[in-house]
LOFI-868227 format. One line per 5 residues: number of its first residue (from 1); for each residue y, z, x of C-alpha. Coordinates in pm, whole numbers, plus 32768, in hexadecimal, padded with zeros to 4 digits. Last residue first. Example, Ala and Ser with C-alpha at 12.3 -4.5 7.8 and 13.67 -1.06 7.14 Angstrom:
// residues 2
2> 7F96 82CA 8557  7E3E 830C 84CE
This chain:
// residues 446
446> 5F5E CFAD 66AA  5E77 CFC2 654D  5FA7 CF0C 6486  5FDC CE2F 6555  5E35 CDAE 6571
441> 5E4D CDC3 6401  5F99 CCBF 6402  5EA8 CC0B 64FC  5DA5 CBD9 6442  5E56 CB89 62F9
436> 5EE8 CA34 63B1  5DA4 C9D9 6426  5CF9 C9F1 62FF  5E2C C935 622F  5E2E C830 633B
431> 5CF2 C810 6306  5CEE C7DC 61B7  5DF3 C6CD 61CA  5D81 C5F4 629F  5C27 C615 61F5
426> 5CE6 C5A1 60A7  5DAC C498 6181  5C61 C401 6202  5BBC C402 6084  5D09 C32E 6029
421> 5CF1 C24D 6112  5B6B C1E7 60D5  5BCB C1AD 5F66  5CEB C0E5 5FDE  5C08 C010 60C1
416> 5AF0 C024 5F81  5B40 BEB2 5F18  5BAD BE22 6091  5A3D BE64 6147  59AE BD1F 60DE
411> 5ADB BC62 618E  5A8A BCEB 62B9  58D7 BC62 6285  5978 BAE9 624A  5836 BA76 62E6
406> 570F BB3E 6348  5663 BB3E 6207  5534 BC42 615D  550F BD5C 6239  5684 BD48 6280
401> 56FD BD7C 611F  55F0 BEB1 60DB  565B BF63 6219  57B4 BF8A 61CA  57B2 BFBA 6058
396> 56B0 C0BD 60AE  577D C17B 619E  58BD C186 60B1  57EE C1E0 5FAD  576F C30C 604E
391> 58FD C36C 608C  596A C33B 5F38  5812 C3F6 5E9E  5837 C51A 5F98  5993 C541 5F52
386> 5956 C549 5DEC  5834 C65F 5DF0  591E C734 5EAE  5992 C733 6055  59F4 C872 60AF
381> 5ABC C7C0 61D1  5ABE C90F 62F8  5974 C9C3 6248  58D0 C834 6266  5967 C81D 63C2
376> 58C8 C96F 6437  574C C91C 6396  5783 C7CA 6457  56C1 C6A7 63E9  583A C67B 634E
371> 588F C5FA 64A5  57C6 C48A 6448  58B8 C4AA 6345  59F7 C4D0 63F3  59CB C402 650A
366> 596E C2CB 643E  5AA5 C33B 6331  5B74 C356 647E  5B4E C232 6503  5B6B C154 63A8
361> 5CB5 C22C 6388  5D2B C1BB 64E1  5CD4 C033 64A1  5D7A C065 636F  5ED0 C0EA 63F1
356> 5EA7 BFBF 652A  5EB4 BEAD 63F4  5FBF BF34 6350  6078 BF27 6497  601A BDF7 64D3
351> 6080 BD91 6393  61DF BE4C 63BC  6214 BD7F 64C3  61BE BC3C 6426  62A9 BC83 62FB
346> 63CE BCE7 63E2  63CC BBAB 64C8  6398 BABF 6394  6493 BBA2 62C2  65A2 BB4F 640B
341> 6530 B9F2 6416  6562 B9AE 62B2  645C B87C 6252  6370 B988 61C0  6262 B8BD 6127
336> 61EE B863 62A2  6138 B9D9 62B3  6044 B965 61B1  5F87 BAA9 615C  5E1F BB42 61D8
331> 5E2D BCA7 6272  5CD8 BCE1 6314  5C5E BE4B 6348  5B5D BDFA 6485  5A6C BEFA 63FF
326> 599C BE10 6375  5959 BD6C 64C8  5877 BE8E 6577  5790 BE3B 6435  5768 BCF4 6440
321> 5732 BD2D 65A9  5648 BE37 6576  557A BD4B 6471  556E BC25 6585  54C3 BD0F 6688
316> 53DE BDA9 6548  538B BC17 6505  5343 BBF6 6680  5272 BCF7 66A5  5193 BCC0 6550
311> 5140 BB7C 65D8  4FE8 BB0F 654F  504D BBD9 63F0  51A5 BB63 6413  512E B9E5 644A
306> 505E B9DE 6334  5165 BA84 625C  524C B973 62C0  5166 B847 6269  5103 B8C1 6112
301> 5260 B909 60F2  52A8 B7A9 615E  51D1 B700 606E  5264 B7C7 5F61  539A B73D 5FA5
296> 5360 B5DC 5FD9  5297 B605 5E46  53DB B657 5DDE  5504 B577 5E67  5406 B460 5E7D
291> 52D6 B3D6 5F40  528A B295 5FD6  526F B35E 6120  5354 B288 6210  5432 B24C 6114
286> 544A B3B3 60A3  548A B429 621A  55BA B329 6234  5657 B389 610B  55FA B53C 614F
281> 569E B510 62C7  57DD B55F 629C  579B B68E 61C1  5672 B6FD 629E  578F B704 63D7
276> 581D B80A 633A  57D9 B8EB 645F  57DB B86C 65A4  58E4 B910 6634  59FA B869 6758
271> 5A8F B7DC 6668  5A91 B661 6680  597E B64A 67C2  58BF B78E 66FA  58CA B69D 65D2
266> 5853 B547 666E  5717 B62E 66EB  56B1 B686 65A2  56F6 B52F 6502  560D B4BA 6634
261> 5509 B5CD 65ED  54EF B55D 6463  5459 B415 6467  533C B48E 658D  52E5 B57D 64B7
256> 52BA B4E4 6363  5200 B396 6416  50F9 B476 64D0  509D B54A 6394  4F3D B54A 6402
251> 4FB2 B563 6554  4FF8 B6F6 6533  513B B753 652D  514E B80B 667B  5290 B745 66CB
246> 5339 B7F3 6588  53A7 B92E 6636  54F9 B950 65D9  54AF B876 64B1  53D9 B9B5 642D
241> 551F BAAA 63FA  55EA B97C 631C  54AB B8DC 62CB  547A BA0A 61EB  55D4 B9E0 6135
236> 5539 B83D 60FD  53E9 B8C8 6061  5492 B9E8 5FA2  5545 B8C9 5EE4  54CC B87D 5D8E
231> 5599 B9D0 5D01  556A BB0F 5C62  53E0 BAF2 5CC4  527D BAF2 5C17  5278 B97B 5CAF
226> 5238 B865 5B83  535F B783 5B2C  53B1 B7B7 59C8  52CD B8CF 594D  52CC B980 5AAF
221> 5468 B94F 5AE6  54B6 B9D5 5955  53B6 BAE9 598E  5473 BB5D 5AC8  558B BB4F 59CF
216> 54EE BC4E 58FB  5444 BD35 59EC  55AB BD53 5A8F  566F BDB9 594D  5567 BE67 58A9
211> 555A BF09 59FA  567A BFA7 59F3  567B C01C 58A4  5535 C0A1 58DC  5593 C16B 5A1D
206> 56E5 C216 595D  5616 C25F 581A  54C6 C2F4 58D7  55AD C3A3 59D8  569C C420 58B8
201> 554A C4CD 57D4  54A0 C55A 590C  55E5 C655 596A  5610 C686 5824  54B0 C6F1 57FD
196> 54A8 C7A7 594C  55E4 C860 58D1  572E C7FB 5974  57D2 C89B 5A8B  56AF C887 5B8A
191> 5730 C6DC 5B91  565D C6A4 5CDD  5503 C64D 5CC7  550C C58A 5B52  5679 C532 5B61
186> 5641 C4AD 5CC6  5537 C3C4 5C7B  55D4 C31A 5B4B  56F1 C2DD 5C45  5617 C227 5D3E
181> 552C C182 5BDB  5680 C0C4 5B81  5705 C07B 5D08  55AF BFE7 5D9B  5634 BE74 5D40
176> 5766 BEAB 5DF4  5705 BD87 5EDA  5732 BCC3 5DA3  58B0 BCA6 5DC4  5985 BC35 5C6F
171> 5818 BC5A 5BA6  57C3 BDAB 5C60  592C BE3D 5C39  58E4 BDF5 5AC2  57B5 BEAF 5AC7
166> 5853 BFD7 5B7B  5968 BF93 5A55  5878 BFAE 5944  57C3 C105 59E2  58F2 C1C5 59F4
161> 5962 C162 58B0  582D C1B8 582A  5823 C315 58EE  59AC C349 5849  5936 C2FE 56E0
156> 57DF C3BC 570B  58C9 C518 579C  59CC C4C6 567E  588F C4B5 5574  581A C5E1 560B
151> 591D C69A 55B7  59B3 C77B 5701  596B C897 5781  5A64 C90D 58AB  5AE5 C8B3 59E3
146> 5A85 C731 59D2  5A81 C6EC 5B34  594A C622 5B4F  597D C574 5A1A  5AD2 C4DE 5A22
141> 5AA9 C4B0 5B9E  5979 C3CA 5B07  5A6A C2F1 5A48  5B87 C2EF 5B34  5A4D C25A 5C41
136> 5A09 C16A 5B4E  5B75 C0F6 5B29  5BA8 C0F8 5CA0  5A67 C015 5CC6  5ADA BF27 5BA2
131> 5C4F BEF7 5C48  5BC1 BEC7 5D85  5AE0 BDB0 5D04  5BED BCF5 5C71  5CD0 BCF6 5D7C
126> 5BD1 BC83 5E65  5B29 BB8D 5DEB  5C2D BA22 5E3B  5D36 B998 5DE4  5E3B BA58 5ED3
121> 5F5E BB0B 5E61  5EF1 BC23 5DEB  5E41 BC27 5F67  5F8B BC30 5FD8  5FBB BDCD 5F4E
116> 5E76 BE10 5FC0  5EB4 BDC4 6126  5FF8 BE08 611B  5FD0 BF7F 60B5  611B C037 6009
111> 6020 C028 5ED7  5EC3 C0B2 5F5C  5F80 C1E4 5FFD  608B C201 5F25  5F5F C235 5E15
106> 5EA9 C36E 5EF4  600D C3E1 5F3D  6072 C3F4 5DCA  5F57 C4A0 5D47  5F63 C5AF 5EA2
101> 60B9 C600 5DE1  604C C617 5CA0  5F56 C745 5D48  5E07 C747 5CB6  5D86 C707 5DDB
96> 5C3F C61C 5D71  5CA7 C5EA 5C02  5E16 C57E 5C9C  5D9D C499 5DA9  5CC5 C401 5C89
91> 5DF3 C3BB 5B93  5ED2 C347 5CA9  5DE9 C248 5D09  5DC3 C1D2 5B7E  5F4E C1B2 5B90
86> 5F55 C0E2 5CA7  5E02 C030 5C34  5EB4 BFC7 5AE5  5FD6 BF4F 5BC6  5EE9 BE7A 5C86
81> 5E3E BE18 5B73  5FD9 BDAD 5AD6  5FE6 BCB2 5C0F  5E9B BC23 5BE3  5F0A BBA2 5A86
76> 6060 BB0B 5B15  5F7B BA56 5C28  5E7A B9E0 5B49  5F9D B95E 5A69  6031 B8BB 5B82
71> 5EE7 B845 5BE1  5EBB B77F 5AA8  5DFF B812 5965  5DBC B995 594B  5C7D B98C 5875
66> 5BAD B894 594F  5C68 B944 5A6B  5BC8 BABB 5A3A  5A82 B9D6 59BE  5A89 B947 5B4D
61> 5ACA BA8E 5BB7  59AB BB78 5AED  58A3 BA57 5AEE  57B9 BA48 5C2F  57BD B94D 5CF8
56> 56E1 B80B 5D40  5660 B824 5BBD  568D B6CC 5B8C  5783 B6CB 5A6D  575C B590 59F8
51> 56FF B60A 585A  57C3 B734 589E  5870 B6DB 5734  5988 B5DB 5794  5AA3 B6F0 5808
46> 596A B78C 58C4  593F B65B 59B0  5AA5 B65E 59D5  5A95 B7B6 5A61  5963 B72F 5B56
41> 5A52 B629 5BCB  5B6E B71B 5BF7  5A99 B822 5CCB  5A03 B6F5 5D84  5B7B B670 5DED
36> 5BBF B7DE 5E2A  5AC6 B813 5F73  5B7C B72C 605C  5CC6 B824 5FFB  5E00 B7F4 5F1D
31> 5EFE B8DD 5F51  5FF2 B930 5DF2  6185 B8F5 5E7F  624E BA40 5EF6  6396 BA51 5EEB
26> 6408 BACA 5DA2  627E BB4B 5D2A  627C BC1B 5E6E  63C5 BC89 5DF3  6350 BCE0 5C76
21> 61F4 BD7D 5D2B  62D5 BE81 5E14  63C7 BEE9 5CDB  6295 BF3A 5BFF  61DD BFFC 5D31
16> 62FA C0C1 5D70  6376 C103 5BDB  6203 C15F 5BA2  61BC C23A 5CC6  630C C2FE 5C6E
11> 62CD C32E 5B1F  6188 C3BC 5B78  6206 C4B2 5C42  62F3 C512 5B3A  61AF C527 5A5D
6> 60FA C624 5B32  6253 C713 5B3C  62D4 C78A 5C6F  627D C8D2 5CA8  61A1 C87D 5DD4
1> 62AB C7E5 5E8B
């Protein structure tokens, strides 16, 4: 297997993952969502110059279908991502193993997988910002495994696409908004390859290209609206943790409280959870207030970090939920497309199965790394600079999204799920390698 050349690896990847999207794209119909309605509006708004676009998201998807046109376009668009983020998979598994064949497992792995492979097909993030973490990640694998000297115009080219794309991610999902100065980080302390002045000159590039990005739409929200923020709603995600709690609103803001328990209350009756309820409830709570979209929101952050400073308890309670939840591995699609019984029946099983795959690698990449406290594990993984960057922002991603929502928090884990695969399968295979040379010693000593 090893002699098996890189590129007919490749080949293969390609002619799977192209065959897989063209049926998808046969039987499979584009998935609209609650969230796509504002995604379209907000595209529209660019279409006529941004001058309506009220800043309630930030602007990688809506621009993606601004420049795409109707959902089947989206769709079709989405669709060749996915195939860019095959082949950029394949790229990093390679630069980590160097083995073609490793290549081709890491991108099987993120392309044989329902839950990304639907989520092509659905309007809304997550494509996107998968596509714009894998190629920053390529970017930086580039770097950190560069076995010998290399230009330092290709080493600035590589940390600027690094950087761009970590910005990008941050536009599709903000809660990736520590990504550019994260990798910038880890070429300072970790890239011993390169000289310190190489080493300084691609974390400068890659974190200022990301955060020209950031620092420049944040701009756009302050100079238009007025929060230093990527969007006008951290009030409404921090209602999301404090509306848990809201009783001990004080009664100076009598009338916002007790509008928003009821809508709190009518969702765990309809769901059994109360979160979302703010998004029910935002008509009703800026009638009561006189206030709109905007200055609602800022009221309620002022609100919700009074109440986690009184109640740090029960915001920490709500944060371990959050993040207990993003592990759940969600698989969204539209299981009534397929009117064939027999694909309905063999679609949904292979789901759940999809579904119990992640929940095993999300297991073990918990296990694994708290086990990498151990001076034996670490000589067992030999974990490098890159696997401690993939794996430390894993954790961050996880703890950054549910310190600031508790909400959708198993959808936020979907755009580094095949990222969080692939480090699994790399410690998967390292110790089996360990193991495996162990005992052929241990046979050759009896």
């Amino acid at each position: 297997m090893a002699r098996f050349p890189t590129r007919a690896w490749l080949g293969i990847v390609a002619i799977v993952a192209i065959i897989q999207r063209g049926l998808l794209y046969w039987l499979y119909r584009p998935v609209t969502y609650h969230d796509t309605a504002n995604y379209r509006r907000l595209a529209e708004a660019i279409l006529h110059g941004w001058r309506d676009y009220d800043g309630t998201r930030t602007p990688g998807f809506p621009l993606l279908m601004a420049l795409a046109g109707p959902d089947e376009h989206v769709y079709a668009v989405q669709l060749a991502l996915g195939l860019l983020t095959t082949l950029l998979f394949f790229y990093i598994g390679w630069r980590l193993s160097g083995r073609g064949w490793f290549g081709a497992l890491a991108a099987l792995a993120h392309t044989l997988n329902l839950q990304q492979l639907f989520f092509e097909a659905d309007l809304l993030t997550e494509c996107l910002a998968t596509f714009f973490i894998a190629a920053s990640l390529a970017a930086l694998a580039w770097l950190l495994y560069s076995d010998r000297e290399r230009p330092l115009w290709q080493v600035l080219r590589m940390a600027l696409a690094s950087g761009l794309a970590a910005g990008l991610a941050t536009s599709t999902r903000p809660l990736f908004i520590f990504l550019p100065l994260w990798a910038a980080f880890f070429l300072v302390a970790a890239w011993r390859a390169a000289a310190p002045r190489v080493r300084w000159a691609a974390a400068l590039v890659t974190a200022l290209a990301g955060l020209a990005l950031i620092g420049g739409w944040v701009n756009f929200i302050h100079q238009r609206y007025g929060p230093w923020s990527l969007t006008v709603m951290t009030g409404y995600h921090l209602v999301q943790h404090t509306g848990l709690f809201f009783e001990y609103v004080p009664d100076e803001y009598a009338a916002i409280r007790d509008t928003f328990i009821p809508f709190r209350e009518a969702r765990i009756v309809a769901t059994g959870e109360p979160g979302n309820a703010i998004w029910d409830a935002i008509p009703a709570l800026s009638q009561v207030s006189g206030l709109g979209m905007v200055p609602l929101s800022n009221l309620l952050a002022k609100i919700s970090i009074q109440l986690i400073l009184q109640h740090p308890g029960l915001y920490l309670k709500s944060v371990w939920l959050g993040w207990l939840w993003y592990w759940k591995a969600p698989v969204y699609w539209a299981p009534e497309v397929f009117t064939n019984p027999a694909l309905h029946l063999i679609l949904s099983g292979k789901v759940a199965a999809a579904r119990g795959v992640i929940v095993t690698a999300n297991v073990a990449f918990l296990l694994g790394s708290a086990a990498l406290a151990s001076r034996k594990v670490r000589q067992i993984l030999k974990p490098d600079a890159f696997n401690w960057f993939v794996a430390s922002t894993l954790w961050l991603t996880s703890l950054i999204q549910t310190l600031l929502d508790h909400g959708d928090n198993p959808r936020f884990s979907v755009p580094t799920q095949s990222v969080l695969i692939l480090l699994v399968l790399w410690w998967g295979i390292k110790a089996a390698h360990y193991f495996t040379k162990r005992k052929l010693t241990g046979d050759e000593q009896v």
